[in-house]
Backbone bond lengths (Angstrom), bond angles and torsions (degrees), N, CA, C in turn:
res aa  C-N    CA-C-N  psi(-1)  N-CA   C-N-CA  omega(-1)  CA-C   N-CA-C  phi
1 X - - - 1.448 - - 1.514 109.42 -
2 X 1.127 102.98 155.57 2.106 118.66 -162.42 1.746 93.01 -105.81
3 X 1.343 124.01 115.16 1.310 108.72 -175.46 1.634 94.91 -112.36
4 X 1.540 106.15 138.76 1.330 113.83 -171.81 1.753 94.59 -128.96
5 X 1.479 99.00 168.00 1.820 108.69 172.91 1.244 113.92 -118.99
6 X 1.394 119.62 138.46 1.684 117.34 -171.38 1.393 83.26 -146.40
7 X 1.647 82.28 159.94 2.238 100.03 172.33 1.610 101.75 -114.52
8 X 1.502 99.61 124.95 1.270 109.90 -179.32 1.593 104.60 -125.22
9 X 1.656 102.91 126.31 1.167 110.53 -171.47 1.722 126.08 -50.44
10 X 0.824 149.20 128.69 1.691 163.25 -146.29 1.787 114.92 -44.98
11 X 1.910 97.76 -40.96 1.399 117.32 157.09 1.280 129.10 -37.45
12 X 1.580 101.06 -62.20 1.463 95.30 -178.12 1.528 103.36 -91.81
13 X 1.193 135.93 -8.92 1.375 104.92 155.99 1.678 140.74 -83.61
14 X 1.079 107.10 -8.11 1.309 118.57 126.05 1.593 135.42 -14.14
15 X 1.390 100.06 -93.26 1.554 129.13 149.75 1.217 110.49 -27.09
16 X 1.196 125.53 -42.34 1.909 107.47 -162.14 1.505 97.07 -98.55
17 X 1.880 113.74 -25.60 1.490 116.19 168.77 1.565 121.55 -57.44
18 X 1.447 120.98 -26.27 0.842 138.47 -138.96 1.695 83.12 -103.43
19 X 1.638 128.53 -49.77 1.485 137.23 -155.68 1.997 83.19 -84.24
20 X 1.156 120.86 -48.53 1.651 134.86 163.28 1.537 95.43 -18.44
21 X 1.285 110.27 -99.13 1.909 136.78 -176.09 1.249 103.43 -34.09
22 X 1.453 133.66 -26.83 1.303 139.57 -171.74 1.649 118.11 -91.40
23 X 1.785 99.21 -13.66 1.248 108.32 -158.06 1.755 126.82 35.97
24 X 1.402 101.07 65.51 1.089 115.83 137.12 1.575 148.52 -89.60
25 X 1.392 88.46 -28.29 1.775 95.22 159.27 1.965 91.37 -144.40
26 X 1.033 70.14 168.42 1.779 103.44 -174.50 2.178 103.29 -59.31
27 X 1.190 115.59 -50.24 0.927 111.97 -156.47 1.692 93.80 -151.97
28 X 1.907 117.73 172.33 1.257 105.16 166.01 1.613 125.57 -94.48
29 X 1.033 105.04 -12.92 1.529 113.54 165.31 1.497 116.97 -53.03
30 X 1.504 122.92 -40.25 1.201 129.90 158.49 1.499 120.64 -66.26
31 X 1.185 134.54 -21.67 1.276 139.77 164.33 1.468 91.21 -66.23
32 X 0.792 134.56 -75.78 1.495 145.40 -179.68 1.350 112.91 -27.89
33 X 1.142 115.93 -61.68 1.846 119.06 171.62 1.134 101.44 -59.83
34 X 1.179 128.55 -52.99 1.823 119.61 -172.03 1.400 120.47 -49.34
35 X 1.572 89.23 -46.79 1.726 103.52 -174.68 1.605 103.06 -56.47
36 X 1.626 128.66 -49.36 1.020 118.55 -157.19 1.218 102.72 -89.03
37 X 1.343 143.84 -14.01 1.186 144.75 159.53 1.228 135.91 -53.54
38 X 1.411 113.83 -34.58 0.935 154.85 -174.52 1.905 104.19 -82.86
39 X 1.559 126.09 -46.40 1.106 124.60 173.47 1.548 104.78 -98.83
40 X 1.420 150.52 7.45 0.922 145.47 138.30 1.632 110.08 -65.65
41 X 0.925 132.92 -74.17 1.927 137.85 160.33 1.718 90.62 -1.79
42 X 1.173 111.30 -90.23 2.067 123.24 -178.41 1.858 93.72 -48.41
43 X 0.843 127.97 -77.76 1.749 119.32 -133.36 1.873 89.03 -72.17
44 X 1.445 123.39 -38.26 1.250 115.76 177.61 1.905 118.61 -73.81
45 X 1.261 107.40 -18.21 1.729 97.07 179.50 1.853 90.26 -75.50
46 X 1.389 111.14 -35.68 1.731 113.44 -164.04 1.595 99.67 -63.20
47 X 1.202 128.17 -12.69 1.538 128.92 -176.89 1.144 118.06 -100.73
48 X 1.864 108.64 -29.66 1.578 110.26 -177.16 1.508 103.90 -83.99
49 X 1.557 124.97 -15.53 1.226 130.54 168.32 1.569 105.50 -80.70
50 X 1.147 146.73 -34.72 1.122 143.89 -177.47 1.998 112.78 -69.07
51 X 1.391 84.23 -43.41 1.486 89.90 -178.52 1.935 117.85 -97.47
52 X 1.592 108.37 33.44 1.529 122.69 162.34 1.302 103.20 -120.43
């Protein structure tokens, strides 16, 4: 794995502490992979349909 640093506004970290405390995922870094996985899945089918 490629580890990079980003600023994420206070809200959603919050939010992903909050899905954390709930045990929904293990950790927030994993909230984090899901999330972006999760909007790559949508924004890339919307492109491979755009570009047929």
């Amino acid at each position: 794995m490629k580890l990079i640093t980003v600023h994420i506004p206070e809200k959603y970290v919050q939010g992903m502490e909050e899905l954390v405390t709930a045990n929904y995922y293990p950790n927030r870094s994993e909230v984090i992979r899901v999330a972006i996985r999760d909007l790559l899945k949508t924004e890339l089918k919307v492109l491979i349909r755009e570009e047929e």
